[in-house]
NUTOR-743975 format. One record per atom (N, C-alpha, C): residue in one letter; chain; atom name; x, z negated, y. Coordinates in steps of 0.1 Angstrom, whole numbers, padded with zeros to 4 digits. Example, Ala and Ser with C-alpha at 12.3 -4.5 7.8 and 13.67 -1.06 7.14 Angstrom:
  nulum  bake  gulum   east     up  north
      A     A      N   0132  -0078  -0057
      A     A     CA   0123  -0078  -0045
      A     A      C   0132  -0078  -0033
      S     A      N   0128  -0071  -0022
      S     A     CA   0137  -0071  -0011
      S     A      C   0129  -0079   0000
This chain:
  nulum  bake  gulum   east     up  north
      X     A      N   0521  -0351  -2115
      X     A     CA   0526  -0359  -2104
      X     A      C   0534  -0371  -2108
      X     A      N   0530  -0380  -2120
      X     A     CA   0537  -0389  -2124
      X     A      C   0555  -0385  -2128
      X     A      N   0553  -0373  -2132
      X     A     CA   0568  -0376  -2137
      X     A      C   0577  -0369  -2122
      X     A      N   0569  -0365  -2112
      X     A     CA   0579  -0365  -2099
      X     A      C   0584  -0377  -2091
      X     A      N   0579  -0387  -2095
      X     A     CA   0575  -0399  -2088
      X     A      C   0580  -0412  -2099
      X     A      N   0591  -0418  -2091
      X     A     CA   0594  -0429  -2099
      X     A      C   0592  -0444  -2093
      X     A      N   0583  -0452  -2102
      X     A     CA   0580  -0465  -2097
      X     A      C   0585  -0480  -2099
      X     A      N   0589  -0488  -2093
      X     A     CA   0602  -0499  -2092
      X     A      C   0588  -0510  -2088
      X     A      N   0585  -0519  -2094
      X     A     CA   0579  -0532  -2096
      X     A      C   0582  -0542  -2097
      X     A      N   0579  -0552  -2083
      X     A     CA   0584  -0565  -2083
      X     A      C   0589  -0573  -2095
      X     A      N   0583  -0571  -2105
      X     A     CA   0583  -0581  -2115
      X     A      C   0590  -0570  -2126
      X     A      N   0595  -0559  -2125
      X     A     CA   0605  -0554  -2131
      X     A      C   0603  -0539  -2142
      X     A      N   0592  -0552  -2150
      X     A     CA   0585  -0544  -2163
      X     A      C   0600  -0531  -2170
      X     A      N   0608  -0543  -2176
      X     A     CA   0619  -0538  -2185
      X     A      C   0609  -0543  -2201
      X     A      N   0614  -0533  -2208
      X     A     CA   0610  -0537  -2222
      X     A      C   0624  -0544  -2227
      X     A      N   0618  -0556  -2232
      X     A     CA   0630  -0573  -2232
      X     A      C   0636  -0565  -2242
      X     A      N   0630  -0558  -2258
      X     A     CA   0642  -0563  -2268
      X     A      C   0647  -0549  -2265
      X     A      N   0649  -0541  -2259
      X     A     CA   0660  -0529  -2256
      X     A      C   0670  -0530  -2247
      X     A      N   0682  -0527  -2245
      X     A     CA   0692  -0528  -2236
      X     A      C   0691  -0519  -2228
      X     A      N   0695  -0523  -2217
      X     A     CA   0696  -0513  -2204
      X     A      C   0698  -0503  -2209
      X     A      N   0713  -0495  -2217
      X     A     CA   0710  -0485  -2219
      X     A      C   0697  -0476  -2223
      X     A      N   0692  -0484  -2233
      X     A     CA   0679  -0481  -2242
      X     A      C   0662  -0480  -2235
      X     A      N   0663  -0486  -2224
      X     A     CA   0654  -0488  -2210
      X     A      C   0653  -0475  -2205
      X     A      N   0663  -0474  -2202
      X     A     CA   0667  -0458  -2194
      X     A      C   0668  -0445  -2202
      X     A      N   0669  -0445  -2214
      X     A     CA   0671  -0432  -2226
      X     A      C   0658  -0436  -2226
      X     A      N   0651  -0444  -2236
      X     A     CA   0636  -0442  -2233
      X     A      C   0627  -0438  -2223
      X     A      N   0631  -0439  -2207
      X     A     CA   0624  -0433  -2201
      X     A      C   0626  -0421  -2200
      X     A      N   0630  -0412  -2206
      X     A     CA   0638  -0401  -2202
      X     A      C   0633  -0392  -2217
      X     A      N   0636  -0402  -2229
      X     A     CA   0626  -0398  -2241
      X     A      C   0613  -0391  -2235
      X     A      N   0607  -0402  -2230
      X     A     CA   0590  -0404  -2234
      X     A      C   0585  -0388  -2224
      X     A      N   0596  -0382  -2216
      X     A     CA   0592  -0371  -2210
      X     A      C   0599  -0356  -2215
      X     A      N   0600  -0361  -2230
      X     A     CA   0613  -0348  -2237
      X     A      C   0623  -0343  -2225
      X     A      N   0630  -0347  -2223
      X     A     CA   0639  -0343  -2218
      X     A      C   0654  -0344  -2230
      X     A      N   0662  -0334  -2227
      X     A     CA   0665  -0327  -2242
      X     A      C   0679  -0339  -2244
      X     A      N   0681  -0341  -2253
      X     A     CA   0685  -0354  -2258
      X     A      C   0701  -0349  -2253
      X     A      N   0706  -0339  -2255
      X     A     CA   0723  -0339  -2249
      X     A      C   0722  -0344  -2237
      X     A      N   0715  -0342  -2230
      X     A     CA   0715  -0347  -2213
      X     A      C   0713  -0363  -2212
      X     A      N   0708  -0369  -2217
      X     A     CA   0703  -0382  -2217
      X     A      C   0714  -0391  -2214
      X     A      N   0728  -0395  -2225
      X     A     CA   0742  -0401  -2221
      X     A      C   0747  -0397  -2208
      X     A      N   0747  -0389  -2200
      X     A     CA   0752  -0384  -2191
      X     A      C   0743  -0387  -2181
      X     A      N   0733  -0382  -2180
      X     A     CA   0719  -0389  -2164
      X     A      C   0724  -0406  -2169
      X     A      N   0721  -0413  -2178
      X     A     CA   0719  -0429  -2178
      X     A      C   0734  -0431  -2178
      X     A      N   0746  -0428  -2175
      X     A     CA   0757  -0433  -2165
      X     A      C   0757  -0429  -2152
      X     A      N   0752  -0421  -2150
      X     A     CA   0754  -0415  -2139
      X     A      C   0742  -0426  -2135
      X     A      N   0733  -0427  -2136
      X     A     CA   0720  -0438  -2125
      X     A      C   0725  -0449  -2128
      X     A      N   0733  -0454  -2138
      X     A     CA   0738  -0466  -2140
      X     A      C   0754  -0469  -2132
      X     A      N   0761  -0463  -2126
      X     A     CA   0770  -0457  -2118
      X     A      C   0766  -0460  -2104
      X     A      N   0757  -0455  -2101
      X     A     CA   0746  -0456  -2089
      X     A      C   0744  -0465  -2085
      X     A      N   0736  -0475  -2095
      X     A     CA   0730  -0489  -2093
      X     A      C   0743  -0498  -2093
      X     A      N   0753  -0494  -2097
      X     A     CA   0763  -0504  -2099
      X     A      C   0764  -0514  -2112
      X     A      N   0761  -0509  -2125
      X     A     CA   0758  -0519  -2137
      X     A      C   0761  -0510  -2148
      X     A      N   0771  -0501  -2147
      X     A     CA   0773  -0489  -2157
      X     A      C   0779  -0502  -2170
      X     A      N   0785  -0514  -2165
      X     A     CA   0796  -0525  -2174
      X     A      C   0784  -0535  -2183
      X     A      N   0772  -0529  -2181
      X     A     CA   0755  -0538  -2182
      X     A      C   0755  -0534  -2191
      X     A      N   0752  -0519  -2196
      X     A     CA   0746  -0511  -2203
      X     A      C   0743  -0516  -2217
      X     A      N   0749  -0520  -2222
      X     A     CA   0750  -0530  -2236
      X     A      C   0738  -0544  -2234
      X     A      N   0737  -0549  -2222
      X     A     CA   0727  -0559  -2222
      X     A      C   0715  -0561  -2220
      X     A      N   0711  -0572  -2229
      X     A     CA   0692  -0568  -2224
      X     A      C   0687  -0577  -2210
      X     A      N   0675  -0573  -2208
      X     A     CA   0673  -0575  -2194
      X     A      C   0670  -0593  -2190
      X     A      N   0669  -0598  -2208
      X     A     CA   0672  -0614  -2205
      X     A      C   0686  -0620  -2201
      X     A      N   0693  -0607  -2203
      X     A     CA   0712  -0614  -2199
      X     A      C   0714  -0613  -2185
      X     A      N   0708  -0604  -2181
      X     A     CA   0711  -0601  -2162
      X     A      C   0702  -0610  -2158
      X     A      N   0707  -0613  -2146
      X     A     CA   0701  -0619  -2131
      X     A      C   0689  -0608  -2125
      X     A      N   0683  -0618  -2119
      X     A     CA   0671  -0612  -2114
      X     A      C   0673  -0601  -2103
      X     A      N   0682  -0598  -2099
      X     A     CA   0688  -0586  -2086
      X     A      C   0696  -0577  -2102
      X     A      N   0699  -0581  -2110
      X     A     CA   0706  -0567  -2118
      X     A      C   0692  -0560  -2128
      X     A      N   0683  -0568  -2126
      X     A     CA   0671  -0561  -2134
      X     A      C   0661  -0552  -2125
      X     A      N   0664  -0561  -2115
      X     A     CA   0660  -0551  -2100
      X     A      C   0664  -0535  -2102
      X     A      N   0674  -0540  -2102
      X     A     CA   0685  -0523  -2104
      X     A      C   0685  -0518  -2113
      X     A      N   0682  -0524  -2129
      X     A     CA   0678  -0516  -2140
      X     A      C   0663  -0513  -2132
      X     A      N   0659  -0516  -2127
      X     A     CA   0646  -0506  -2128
      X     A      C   0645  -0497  -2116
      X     A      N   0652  -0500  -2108
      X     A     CA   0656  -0489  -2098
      X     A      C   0660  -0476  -2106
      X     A      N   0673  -0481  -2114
      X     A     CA   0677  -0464  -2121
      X     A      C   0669  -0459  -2130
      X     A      N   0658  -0467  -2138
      X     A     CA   0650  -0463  -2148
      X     A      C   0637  -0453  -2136
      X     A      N   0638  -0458  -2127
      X     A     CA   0626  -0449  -2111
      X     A      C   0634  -0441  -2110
      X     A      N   0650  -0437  -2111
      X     A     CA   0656  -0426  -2107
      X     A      C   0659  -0418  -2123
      X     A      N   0660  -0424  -2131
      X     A     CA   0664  -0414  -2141
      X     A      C   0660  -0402  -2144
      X     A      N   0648  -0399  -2138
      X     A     CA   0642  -0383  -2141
      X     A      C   0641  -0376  -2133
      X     A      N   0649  -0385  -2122
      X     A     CA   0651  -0372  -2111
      X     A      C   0641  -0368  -2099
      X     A      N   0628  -0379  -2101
      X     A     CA   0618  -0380  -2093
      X     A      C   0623  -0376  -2076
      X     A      N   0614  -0368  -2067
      X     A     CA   0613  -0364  -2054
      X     A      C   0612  -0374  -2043
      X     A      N   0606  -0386  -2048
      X     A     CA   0597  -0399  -2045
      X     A      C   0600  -0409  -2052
      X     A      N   0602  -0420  -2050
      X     A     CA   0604  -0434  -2053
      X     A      C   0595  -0440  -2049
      X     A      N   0583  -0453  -2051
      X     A     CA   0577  -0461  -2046
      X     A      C   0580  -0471  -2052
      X     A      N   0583  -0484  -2046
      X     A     CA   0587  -0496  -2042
      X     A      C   0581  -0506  -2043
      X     A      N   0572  -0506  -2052
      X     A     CA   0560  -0522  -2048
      X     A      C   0564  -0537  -2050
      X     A      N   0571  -0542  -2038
      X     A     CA   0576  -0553  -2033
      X     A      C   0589  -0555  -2041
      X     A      N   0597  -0551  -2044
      X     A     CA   0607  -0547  -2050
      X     A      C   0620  -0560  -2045
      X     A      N   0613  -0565  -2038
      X     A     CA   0627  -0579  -2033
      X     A      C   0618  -0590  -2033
      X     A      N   0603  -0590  -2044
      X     A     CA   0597  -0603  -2042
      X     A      C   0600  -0614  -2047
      X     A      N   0609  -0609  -2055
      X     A     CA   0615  -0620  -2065
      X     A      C   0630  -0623  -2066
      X     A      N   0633  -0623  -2052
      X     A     CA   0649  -0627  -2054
      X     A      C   0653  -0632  -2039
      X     A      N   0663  -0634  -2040
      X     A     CA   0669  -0643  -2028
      X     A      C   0669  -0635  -2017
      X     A      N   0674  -0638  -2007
      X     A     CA   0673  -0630  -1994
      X     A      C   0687  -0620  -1996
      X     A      N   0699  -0628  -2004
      X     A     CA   0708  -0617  -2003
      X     A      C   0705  -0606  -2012
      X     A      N   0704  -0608  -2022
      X     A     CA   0699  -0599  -2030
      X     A      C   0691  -0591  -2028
      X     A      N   0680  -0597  -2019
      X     A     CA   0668  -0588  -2014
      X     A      C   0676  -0575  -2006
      X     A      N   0685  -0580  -1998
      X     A     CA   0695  -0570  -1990
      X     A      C   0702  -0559  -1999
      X     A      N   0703  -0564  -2006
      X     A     CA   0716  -0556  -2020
      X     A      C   0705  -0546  -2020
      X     A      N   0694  -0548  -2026
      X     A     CA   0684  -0538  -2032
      X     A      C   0681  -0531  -2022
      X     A      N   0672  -0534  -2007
      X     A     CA   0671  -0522  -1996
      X     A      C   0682  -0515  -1997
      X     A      N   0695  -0523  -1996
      X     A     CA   0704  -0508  -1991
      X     A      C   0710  -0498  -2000
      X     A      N   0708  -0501  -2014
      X     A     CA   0708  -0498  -2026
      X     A      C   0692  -0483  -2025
      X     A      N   0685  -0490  -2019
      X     A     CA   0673  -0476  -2015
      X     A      C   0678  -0470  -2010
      X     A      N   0681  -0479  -1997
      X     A     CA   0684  -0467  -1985
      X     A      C   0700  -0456  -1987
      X     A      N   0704  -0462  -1994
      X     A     CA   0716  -0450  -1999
      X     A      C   0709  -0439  -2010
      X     A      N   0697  -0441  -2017
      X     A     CA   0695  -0430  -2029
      X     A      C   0685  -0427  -2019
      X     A      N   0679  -0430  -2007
      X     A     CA   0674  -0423  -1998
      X     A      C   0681  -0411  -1990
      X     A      N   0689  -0417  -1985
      X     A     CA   0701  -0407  -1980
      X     A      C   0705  -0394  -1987
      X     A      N   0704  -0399  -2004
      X     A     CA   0711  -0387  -2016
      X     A      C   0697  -0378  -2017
      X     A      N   0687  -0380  -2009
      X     A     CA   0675  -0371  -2006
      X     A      C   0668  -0374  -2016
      X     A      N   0662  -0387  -2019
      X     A     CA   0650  -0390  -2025
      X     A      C   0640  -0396  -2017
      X     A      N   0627  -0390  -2015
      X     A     CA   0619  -0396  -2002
      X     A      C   0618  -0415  -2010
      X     A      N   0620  -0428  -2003
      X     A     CA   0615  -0444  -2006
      X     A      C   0602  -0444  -1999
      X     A      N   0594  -0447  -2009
      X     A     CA   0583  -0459  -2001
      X     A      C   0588  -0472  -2007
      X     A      N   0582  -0483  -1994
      X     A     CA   0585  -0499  -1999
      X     A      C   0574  -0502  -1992
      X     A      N   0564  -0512  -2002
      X     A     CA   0554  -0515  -1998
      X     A      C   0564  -0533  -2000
      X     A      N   0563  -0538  -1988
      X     A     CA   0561  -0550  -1986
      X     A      C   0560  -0560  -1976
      X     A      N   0560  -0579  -1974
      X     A     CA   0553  -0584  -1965
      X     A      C   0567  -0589  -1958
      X     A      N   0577  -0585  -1963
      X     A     CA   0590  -0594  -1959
      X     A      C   0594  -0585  -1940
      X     A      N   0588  -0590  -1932
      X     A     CA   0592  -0582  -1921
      X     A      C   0607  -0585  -1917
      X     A      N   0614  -0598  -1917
      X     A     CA   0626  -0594  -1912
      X     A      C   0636  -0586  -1921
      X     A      N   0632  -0583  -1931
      X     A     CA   0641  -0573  -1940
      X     A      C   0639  -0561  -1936
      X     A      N   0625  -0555  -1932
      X     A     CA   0622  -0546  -1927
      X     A      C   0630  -0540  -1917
      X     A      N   0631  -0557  -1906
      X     A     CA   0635  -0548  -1891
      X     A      C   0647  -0548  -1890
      X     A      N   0654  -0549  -1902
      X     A     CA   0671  -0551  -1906
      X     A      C   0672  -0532  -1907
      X     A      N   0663  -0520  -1909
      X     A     CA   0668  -0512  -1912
      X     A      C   0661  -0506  -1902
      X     A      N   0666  -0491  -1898
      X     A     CA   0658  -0486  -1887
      X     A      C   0652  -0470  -1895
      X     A      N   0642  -0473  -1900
      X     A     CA   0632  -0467  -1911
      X     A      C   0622  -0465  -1903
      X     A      N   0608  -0455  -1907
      X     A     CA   0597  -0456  -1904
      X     A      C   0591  -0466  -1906
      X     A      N   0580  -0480  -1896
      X     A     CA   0573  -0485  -1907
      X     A      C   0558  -0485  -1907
      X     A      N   0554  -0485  -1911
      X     A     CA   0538  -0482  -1915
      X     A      C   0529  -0502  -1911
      X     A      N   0523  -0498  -1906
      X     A     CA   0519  -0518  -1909
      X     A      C   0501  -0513  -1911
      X     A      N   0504  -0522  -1921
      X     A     CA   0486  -0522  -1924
      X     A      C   0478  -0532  -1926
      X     A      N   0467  -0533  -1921
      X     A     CA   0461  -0547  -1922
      X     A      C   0447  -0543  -1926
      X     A      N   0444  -0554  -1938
      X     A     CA   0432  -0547  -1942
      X     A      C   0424  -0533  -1947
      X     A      N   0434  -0527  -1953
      X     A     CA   0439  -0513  -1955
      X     A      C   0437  -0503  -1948
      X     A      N   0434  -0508  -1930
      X     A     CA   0436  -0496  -1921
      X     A      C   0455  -0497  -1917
      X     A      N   0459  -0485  -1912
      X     A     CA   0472  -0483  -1899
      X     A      C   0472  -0487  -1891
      X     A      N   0474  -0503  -1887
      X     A     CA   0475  -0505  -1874
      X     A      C   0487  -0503  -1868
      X     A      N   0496  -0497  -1872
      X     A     CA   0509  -0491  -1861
      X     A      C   0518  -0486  -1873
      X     A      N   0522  -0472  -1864
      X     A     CA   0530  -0466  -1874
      X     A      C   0540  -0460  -1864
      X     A      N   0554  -0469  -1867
      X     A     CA   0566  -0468  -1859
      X     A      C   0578  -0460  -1862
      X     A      N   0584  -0447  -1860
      X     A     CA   0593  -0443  -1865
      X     A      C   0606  -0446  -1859
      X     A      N   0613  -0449  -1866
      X     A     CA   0630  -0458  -1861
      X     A      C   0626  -0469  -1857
      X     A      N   0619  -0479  -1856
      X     A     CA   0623  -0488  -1852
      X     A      C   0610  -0498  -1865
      X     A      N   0614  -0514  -1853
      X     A     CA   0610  -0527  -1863
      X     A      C   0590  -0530  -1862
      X     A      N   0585  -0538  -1866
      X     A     CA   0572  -0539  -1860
      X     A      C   0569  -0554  -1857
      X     A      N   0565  -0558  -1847
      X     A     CA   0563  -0567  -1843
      X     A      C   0550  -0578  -1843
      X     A      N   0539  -0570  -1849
      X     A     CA   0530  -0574  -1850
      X     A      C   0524  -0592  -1855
């Protein structure tokens, strides 16, 4: 299940002394995936995210929205069915926070199912998504296309 499923965490969790490139070929290593292929998927997800001109840098050179996105493509590099999101705009400005939803919602579109778990509701009702609201770890409303109010 792990390797259909790719996971994007607030706080980033890049390994500091490797470069982006090296972020991304490592995750791609650690599941043998056959090494001709590897140059070609990590521009292509790096193309995606918009930071293919990164590739050379480590994750102390980028801004906190381009590390965002290194770990967004490092969640997409293996091609996962699923993406989950765990608060994935907690740590950055409001515009940025915007860059990254819609940066989902396009690799959504390219038919990868997003979950986003988070508390930021007007970001939320900025997009017309399913949303789930939970309180206390029950469902208390689960709205398809639209915002939640609660």
């Amino acid at each position: 299940l792990r390797r259909r499923v790719g996971v994007v965490y607030q706080d980033f969790r890049l390994i500091k002394n490797k470069t982006v490139e090296e972020n991304l070929s490592f995750a791609m290593r650690v599941i043998n995936a056959p090494r001709k292929t590897i140059p070609e998927r990590v521009h292509y997800v790096l193309d995606l995210v918009g930071l293919v001109e990164k590739k050379e840098c480590f994750p102390t050179e980028l801004s906190g929205g381009e590390q965002q996105r290194v770990a967004i493509a490092r969640a997409l590099i293996n091609n996962p069915s699923t993406i989950v999101a765990d608060e994935p705009t907690g740590n950055l400005d409001p515009e940025r926070s915007l860059e990254i939803m819609m940066l989902l919602e396009r690799i959504n579109q390219l038919g990868t199912t997003i979950l986003v778990v988070t508390h930021e509701r007007q970001l939320v009702n900025q997009f017309n998504k399913r949303v789930i609201y939970l309180e206390a770890g029950r469902i208390v409303s689960d709205q398809e296309n639209g915002c939640y109010d609660i």
